[in-house]
C-alpha positions in Angstrom: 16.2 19.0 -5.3 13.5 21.4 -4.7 10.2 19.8 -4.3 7.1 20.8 -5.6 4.3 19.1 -4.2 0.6 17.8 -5.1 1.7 15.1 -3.1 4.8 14.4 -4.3 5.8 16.2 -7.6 9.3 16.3 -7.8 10.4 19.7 -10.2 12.6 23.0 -9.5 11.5 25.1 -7.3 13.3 28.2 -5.0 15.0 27.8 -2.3 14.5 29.5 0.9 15.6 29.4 4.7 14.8 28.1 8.0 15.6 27.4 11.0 14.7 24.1 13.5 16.1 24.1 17.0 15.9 21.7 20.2 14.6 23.6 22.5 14.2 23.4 26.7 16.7 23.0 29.4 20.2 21.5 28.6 19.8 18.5 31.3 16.7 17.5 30.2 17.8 17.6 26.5 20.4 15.3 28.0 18.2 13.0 29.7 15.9 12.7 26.6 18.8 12.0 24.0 19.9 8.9 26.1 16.4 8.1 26.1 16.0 8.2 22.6 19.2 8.5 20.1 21.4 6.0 21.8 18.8 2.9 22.4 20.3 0.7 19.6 24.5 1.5 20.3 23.3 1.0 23.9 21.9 -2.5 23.3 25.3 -3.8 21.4 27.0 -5.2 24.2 24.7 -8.4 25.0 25.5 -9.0 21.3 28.6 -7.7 19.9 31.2 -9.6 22.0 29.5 -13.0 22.1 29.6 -12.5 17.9 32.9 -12.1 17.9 34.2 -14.6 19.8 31.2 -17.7 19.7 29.3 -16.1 16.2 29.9 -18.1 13.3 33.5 -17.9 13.0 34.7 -18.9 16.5 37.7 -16.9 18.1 39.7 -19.0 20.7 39.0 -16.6 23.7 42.8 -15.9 25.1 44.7 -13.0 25.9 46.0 -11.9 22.7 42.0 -12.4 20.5 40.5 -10.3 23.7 43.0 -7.7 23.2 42.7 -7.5 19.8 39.2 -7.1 19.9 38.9 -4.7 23.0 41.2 -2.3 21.1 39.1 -2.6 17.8 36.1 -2.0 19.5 38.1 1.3 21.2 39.2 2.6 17.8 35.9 1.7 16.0 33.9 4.0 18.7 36.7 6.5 18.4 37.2 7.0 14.6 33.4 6.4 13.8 31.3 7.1 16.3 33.0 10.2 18.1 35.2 11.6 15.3 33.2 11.2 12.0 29.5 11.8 13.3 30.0 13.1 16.5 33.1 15.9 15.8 32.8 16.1 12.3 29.1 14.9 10.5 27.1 16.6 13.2 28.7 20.2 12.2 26.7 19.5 9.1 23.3 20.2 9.9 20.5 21.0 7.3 18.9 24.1 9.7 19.2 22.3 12.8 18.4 18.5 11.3 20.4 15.7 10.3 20.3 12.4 9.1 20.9 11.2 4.9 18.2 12.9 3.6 18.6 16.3 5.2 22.4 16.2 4.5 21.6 15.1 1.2 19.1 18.0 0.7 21.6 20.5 2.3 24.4 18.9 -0.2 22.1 19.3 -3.1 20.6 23.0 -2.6 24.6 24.2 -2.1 25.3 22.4 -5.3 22.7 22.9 -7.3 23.9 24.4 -10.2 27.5 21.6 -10.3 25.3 19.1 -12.3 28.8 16.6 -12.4 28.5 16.7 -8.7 24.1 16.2 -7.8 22.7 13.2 -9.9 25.5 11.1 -7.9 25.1 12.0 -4.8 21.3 12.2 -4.9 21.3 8.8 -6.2 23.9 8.2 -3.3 21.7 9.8 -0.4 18.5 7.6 -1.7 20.5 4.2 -1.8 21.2 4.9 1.7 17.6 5.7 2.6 16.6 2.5 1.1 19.4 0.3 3.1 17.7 2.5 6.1 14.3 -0.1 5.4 16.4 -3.1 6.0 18.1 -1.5 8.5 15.1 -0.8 10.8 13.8 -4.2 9.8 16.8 -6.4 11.6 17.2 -4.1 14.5 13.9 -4.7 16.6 14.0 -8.4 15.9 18.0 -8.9 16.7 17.6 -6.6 19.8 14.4 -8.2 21.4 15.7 -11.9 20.5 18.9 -11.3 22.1 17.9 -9.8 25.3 15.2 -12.4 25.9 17.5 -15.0 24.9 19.4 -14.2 28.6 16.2 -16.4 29.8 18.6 -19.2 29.0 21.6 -17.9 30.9 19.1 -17.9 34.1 17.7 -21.3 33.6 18.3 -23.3 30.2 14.8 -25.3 29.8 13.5 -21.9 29.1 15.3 -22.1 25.8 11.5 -23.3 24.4 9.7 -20.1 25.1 12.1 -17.4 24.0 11.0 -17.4 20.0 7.3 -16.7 21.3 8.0 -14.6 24.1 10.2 -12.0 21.8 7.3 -12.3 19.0 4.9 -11.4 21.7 6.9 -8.2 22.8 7.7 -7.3 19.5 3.7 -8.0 18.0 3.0 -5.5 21.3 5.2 -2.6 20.5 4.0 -2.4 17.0 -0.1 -2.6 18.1 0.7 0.3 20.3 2.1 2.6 17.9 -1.5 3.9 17.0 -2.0 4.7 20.2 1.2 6.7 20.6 4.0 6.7 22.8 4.4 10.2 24.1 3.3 8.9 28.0 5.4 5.8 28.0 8.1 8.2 26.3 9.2 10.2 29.0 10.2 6.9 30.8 12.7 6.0 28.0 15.5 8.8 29.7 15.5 7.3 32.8 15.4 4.0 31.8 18.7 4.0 29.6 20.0 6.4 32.3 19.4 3.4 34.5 20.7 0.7 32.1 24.0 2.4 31.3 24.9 3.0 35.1 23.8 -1.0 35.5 26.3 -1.6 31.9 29.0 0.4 34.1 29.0 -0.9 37.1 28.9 -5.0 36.1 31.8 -4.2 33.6 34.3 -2.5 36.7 32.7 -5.7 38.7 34.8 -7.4 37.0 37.7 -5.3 35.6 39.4 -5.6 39.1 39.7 -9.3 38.5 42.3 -8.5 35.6 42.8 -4.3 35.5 45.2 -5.1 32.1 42.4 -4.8 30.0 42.3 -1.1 30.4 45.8 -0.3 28.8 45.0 -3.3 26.4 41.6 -2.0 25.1 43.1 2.0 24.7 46.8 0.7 22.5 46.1 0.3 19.0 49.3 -2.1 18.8 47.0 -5.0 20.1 44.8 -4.1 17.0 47.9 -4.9 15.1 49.1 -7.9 16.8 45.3 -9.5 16.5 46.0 -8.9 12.4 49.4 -9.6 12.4 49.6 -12.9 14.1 45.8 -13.9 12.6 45.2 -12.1 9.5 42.3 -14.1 8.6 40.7 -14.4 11.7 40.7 -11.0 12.4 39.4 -9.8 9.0 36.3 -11.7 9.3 35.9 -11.0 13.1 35.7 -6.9 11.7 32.3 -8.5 10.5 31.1 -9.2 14.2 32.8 -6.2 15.4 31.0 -3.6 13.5 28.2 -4.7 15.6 29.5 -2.4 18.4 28.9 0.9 16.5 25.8 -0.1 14.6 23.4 3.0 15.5 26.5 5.4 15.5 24.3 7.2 12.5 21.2 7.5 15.4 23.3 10.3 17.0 23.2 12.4 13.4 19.5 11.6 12.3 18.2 12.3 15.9 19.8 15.6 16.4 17.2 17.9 15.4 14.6 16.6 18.2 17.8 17.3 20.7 20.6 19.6 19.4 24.4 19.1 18.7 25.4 19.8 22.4 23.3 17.6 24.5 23.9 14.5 22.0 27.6 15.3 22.2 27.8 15.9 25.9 25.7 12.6 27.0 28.0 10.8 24.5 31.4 11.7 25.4 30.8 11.8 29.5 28.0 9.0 29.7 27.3 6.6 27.0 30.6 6.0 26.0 32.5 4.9 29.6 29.3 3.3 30.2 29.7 0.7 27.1 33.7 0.6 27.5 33.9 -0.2 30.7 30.9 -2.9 29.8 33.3 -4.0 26.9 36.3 -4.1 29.3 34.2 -6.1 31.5 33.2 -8.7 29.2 37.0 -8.9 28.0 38.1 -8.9 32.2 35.7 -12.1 33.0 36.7 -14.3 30.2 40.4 -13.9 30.7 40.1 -14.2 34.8 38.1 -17.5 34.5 39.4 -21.4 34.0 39.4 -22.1 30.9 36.1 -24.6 30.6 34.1 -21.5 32.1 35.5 -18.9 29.6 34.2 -21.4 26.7 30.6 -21.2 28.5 30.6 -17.9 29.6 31.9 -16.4 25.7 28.6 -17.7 24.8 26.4 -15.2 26.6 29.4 -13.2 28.5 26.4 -9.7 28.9 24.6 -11.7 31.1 27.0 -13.7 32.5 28.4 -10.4 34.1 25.5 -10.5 36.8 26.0 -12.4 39.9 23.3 -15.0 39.6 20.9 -13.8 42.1 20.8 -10.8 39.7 20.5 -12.6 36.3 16.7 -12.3 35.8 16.5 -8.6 36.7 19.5 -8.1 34.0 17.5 -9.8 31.5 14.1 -7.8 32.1 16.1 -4.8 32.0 17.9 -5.4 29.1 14.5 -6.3 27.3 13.3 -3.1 28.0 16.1 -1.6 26.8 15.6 -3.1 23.4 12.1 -2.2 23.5 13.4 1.4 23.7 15.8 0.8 21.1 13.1 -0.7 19.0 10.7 2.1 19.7 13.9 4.8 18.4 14.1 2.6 14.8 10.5 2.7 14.4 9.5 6.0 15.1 12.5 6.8 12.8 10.8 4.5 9.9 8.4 7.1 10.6 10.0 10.1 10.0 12.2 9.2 7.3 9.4 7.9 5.5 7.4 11.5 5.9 11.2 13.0 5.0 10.7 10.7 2.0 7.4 12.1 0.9 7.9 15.5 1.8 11.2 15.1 -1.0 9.1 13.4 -3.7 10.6 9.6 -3.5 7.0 8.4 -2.0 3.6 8.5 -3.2 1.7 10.2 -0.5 0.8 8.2 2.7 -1.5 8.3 5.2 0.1 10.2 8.3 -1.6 10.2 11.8 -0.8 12.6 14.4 -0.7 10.5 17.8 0.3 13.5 20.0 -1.2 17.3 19.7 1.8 18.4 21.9 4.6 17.0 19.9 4.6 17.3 16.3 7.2 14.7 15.3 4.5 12.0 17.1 3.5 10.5 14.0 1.9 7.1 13.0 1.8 5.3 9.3 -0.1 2.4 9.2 1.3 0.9 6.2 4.7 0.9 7.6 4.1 0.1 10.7 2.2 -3.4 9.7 4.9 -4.0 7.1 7.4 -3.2 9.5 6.1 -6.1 11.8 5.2 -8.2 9.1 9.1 -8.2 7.9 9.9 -8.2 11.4 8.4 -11.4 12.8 9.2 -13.0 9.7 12.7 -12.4 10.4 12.4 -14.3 13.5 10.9 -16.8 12.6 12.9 -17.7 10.0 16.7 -17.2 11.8 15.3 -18.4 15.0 18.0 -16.7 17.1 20.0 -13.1 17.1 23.5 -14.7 16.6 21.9 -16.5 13.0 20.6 -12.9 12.5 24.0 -11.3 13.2 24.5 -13.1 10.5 22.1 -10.4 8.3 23.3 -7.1 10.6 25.9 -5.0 10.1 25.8 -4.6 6.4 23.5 -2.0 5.5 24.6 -0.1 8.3 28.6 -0.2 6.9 27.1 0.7 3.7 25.0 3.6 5.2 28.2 4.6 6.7 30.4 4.7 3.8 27.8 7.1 1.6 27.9 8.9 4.8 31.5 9.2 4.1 31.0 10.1 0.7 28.2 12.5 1.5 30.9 14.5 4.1 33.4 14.8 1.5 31.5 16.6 -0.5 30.7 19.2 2.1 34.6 19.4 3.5 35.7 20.7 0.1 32.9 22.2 -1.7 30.7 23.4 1.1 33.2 24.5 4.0 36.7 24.7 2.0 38.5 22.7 4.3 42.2 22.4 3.9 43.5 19.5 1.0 45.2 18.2 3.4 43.4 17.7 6.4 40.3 16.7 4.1 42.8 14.0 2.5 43.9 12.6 5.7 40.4 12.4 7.1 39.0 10.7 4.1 41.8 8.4 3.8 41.0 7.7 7.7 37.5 7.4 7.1 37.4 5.4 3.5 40.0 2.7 5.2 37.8 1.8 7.7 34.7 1.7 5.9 36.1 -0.2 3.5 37.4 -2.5 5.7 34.2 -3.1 7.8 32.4 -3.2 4.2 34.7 -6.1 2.5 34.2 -8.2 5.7 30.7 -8.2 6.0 30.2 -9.0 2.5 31.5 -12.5 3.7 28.3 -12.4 5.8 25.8 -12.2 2.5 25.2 -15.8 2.3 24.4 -16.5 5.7 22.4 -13.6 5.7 23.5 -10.5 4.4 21.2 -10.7 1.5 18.3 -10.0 3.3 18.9 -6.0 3.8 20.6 -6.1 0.6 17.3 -7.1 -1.4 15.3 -4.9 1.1 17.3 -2.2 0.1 17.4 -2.6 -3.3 13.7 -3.4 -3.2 13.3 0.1 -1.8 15.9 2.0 -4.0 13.2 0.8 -7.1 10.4 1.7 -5.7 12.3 5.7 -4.6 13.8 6.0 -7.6 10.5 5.1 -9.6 8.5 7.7 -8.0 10.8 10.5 -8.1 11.5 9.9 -11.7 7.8 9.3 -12.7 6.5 12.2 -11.3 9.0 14.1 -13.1 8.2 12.4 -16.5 3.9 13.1 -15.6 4.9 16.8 -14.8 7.4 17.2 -18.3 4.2 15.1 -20.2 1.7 17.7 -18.6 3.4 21.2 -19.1 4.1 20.2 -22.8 0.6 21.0 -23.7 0.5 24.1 -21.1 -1.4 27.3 -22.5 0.2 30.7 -20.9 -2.2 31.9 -18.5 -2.2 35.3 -19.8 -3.2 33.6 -23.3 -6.2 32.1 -21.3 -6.9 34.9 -19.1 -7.7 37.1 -22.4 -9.7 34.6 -25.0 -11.2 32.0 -22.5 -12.3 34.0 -19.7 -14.2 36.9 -21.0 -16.7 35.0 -22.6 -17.5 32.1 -19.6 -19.8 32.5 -16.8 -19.1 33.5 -13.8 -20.5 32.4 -10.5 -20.0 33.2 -6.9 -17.3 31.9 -4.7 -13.8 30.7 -4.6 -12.1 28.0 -7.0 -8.8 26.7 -5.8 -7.0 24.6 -8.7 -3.9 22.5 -6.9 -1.2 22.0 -9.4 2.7 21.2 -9.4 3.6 23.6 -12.0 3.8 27.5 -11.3 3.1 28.5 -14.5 0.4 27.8 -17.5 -2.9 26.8 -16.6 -3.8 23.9 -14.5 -5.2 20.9 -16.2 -8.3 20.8 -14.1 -9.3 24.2 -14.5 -9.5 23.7 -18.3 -11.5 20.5 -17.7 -13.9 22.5 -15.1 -14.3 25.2 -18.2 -14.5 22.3 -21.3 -17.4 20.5 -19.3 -18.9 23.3 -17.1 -18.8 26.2 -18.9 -18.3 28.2 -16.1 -15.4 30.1 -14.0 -15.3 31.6 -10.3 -15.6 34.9 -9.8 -11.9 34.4 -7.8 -9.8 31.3 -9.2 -6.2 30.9 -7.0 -3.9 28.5 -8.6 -2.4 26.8 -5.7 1.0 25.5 -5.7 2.6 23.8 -2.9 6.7 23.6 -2.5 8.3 21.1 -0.4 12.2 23.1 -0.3 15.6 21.9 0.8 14.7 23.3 4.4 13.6 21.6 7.2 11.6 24.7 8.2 10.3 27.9 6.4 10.2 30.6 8.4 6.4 32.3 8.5 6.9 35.7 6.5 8.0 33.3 3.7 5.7 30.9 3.6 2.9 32.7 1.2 3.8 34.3 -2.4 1.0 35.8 -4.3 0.5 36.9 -8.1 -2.9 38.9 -9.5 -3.6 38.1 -12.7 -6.2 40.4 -13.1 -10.1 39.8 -13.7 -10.1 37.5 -10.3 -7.0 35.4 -11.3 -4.5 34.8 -8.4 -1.5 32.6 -8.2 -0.5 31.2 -4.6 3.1 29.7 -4.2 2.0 28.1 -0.6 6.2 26.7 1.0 6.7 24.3 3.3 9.8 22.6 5.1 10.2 18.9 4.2 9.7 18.5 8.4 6.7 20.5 8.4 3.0 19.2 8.4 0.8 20.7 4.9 -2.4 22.6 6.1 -3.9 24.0 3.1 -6.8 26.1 4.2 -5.2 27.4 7.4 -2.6 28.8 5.4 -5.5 30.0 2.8 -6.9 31.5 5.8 -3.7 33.8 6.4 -4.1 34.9 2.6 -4.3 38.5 1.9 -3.5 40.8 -1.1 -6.5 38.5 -3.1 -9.8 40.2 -1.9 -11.6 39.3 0.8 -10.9 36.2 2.8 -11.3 32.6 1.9 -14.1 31.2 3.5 -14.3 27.6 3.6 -18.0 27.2 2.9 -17.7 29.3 -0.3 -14.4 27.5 -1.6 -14.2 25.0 -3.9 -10.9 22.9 -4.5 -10.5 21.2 -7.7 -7.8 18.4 -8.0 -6.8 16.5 -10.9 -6.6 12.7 -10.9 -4.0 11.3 -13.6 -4.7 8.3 -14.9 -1.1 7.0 -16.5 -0.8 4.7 -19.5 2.4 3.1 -20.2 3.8 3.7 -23.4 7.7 3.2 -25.1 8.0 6.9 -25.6 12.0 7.4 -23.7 11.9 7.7 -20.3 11.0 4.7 -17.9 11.4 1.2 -18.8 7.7 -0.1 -19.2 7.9 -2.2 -16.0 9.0 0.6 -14.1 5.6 2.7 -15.7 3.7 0.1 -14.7 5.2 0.1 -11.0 4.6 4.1 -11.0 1.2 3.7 -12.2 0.4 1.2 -9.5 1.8 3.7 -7.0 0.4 6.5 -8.3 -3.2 4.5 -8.0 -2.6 3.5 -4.2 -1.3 6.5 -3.0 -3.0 8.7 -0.1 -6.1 11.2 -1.3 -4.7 14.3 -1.9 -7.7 15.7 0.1 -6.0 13.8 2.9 -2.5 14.8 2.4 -3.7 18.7 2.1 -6.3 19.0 5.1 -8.8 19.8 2.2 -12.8 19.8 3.7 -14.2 16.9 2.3 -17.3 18.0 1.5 -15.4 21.1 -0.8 -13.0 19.1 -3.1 -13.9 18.0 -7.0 -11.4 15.6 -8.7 -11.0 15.9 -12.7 -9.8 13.3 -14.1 -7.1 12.8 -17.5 -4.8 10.7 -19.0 -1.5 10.8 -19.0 1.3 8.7 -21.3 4.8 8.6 -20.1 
């Protein structure tokens, strides 16, 4: 899945190697993965419990339901969060980054020559970038709502002003992105430091009240007393449970800005006690109180924990731990999105650097806006984070599950695991997928659609770009003359002036369909022409003695095969600048860059359904200036235009 780009060509290309590390001191690694990969696991508590028990499908809040929930919470963290991502996914790192895209380039440059094994996993790998949209959508707005909802739990009549007080926050933290958030950043660490110690100590508050829950939540047999003496009930209370590990793929797609140790470290011997012994907390102060109070506090039992003197201060800083967690999902919008580009399943963008120290500070207006557009419409219309719960949890089970399916393929194919062990961890892994999966797809009509049709909404639009592009490129190079055939009867007998032309185009051979436009209409060549292609590979990184590849053609000719990462930011005339083996250096003021603007016509020749033409098309017309997306001068580019039938 090679990329070649002029913003977004997808076609074969080389493959090459890289490397992307974490880098500083261990501790402050630490410190800055709490900060940042574990904002949305983090936040689960002040929702995940109260679902369960006072959600939709109401649990009767005694001994053997708190149990039974405690110990699938336990076994949920254990077999998803800290055996399959944090053991087992997280060994599986594309050159130092993770997350669905990088695994599924890593997964597809291994395989690339088992065609059985890539069209279905790339397709896999995109479905779950596209459940990522409706993912990041519900997050902000279920996070925000339910921390300011604890307003209520400190004084009821402000029930009125939550709605507009979580709209404000959340209307705030998108109009800053622009601005960047690399200062307000580095208070993210201790923040969460702050609010895990705060989850730990009000959940051993009040485990002394009723210490049982600590055996309880840690055997699995209460698990299977919960399903053995309520089937039902605790089938469709797996649908509220799965709340609790919702961001467990965070630790994965964040580890390249961190590294595999410090995420596993401040997981294992800090994030994880914290938010049991919150868990066991919860469970402790329901069972230890009458029963009237364990019916009102089952309702809100996060902020119920706090003394009442210390009710407000919970709620301000759990809202700016959602904030945080909110800030994690949108900056990731971000970067998958640029991942997204980078690979060829979106039209080109425009990208913003907010931050000349750290390169992964990056802005995109579009999704920002339509992020918050999709946001505060969510609020709006489900009013309150337990009607939302409602819409959460499915596209992260499904996310998980092609997660699933994504590892398998690199236990036996990639690594040669035993049968065995592969078999038993599948088996493992499938069962509770599909368990988790089957009981939120109870959820759908109450909510469930919504990331459903955002994702599917998205999986068009992916899967139209990727596979337009490669129908323009197959349409172009049909009619592609050999450029030694060109170099010998066209160029002897043109003009030739001073200066550089640089011709962009996606194909490494034949010539570019601008340059025979340029000669058609000009009648003139360069006295050097460099046919520039740009490769996006199945790297995060390209190391620098590989990034430049140069062919003479003779009488001024030059081919340039310019690589990039899919991480890496596309500078066009610095890497120009680093040129040699072509003559004398390329000076900007004597260069000339030539683009060519397709104009696309739909037509029934195979290939797209017309509908989906007509989607590229419109893409293809609103995407980003190449100029933009190359760093070209502005004041040195020409556009030729043609048209194209697919």
């Amino acid at each position: 899945m090679n990329i070649t780009a002029t913003g977004g060509a997808v076609t074969e290309a080389p493959q090459d190697t890289a490397h992307g590390h974490a880098r500083g001191p261990l501790y402050k690694l630490v410190i800055g993965s709490i900060g940042i990969v574990y904002g949305d696991i983090g936040t689960s508590p002040i929702y995940a419990f109260r679902e369960t028990f006072a959600g939709h499908h109401i649990l009767i809040p005694d001994r053997l339901h708190i149990y039974g929930v405690l110990s699938l919470i336990f076994w949920s963290m254990m077999i998803i969060v800290t055996l399959k991502y944090v053991t087992i996914i997280m060994r599986a790192d594309n050159k130092g980054e993770g997350g669905s895209l990088a695994l599924l380039a890593l997964i597809n440059r291994t395989l690339s020559g088992k065609k059985k094994w890539t069209g279905g996993i790339v397709m896999l790998g995109v479905f779950a970038t596209a459940l990522f949209y409706g993912d990041s959508m519900i997050t902000p707005a279920i996070s925000v709502l339910s921390a300011v909802e604890g307003l209520t739990t400190v004084n009821a009549s402000l029930g009125p002003f939550v709605i507009p007080i979580a709209i404000g926050i959340l209307v705030g933290l998108f109009a800053i992105q622009a601005r960047g958030t690399a200062r307000v950043g580095l208070m993210f660490g201790p923040v969460m430091i702050f609010y895990f110690i705060t989850l730990a100590v009000l959940g051993v508050m009040h485990i002394r009240n009723d210490p049982a829950v600590i055996s309880a939540m840690f055997n699995p047999m209460n698990a299977v007393h919960f399903f053995t003496a309520d089937f039902m009930r605790a089938f469709i209370a797996m649908g509220s449970v799965v709340l609790a590990v919702t961001g467990a793929e965070a630790l994965y797609a964040d580890m390249g800005h961190f590294g595999r140790k410090p995420i596993r470290i401040s997981w294992v011997y800090f994030v994880l006690p914290a938010l049991l012994l919150n868990y066991m907390g919860q469970g402790a102060m329901i069972l230890s109180a009458d029963p009237a109070t364990a019916l009102a506090k089952v309702k809100d039992p996060f902020f119920y924990l706090a003394p009442d003197q210390l009710r407000l201060p919970l709620v301000l800083l759990a809202t700016a731990a959602t904030i945080i967690a909110s800030q994690a999902v949108i900056s990731g919008a971000f970067s998958v999105t640029q991942q997204a580009i980078q690979l060829g399943f979106v039209p080109r963008l425009r990208i913003t650097h907010t931050s000349e120290a750290a390169a992964g500070q990056i802005y995109i207006p579009i999704i920002n806006w339509a992020l918050m557009t999709m946001v505060i419409l969510l609020v709006l219309t489900f009013r309150s984070s337990s009607n939302l719960a409602a819409a959460y949890g499915i596209a992260v089970v499904g996310a998980m599950a092609i997660d699933s399916i994504l590892i398998s393929v690199v236990l036996r194919q990639m690594w040669k695991w035993n049968r065995l062990v592969v078999a038993g961890l599948l088996i493992l892994f499938f069962s509770v997928d599909f368990t988790y999966l089957t009981a939120n797809l109870l959820k759908i009509p109450a909510g469930g659609w919504f990331p459903l049709l955002v994702g599917a909404v998205a999986f068009t639009f992916l899967t139209t770009w990727a596979k337009g592009r490669q129908l323009m490129i197959s349409r172009m190079n049909e009619a592609s003359l050999p450029m030694e055939i060109f170099i010998k009867s066209a160029a002897p007998s043109a003009a030739r002036v001073p200066g550089t032309a640089v011709f962009m185009t996606s194909s490494a051979t034949g010539v570019p369909h601008a340059l025979l436009h340029n000669l058609k209409h000009n009648k003139v060549l360069h006295e050097r022409v460099i046919l520039l292609t740009v490769r996006i590979e199945d790297v995060p990184y390209v190391a620098e003695e590989k990034r430049l590849e140069t062919k003479d053609y003779g009488a001024g000719f030059y081919r340039v095969i310019l690589r990039y990462g899919f991480m890496e930011e596309i500078d066009v005339p610095a890497a120009l600048a680093q040129l040699k083996d072509i003559g004398s250096q390329c000076k900007m003021m004597d260069t000339s860059f030539f683009l060519a603007r397709q104009t696309l016509l739909a037509s029934s020749r195979p290939g797209m359904a017309i509908w989906r033409e007509k989607l590229f098309a419109w893409m293809l017309r609103n995407a980003e200036s190449a100029m933009e997306f190359f760093k070209l001068p502005t004041n040195r580019v020409v556009e030729l235009g043609s048209q194209v039938e697919i």
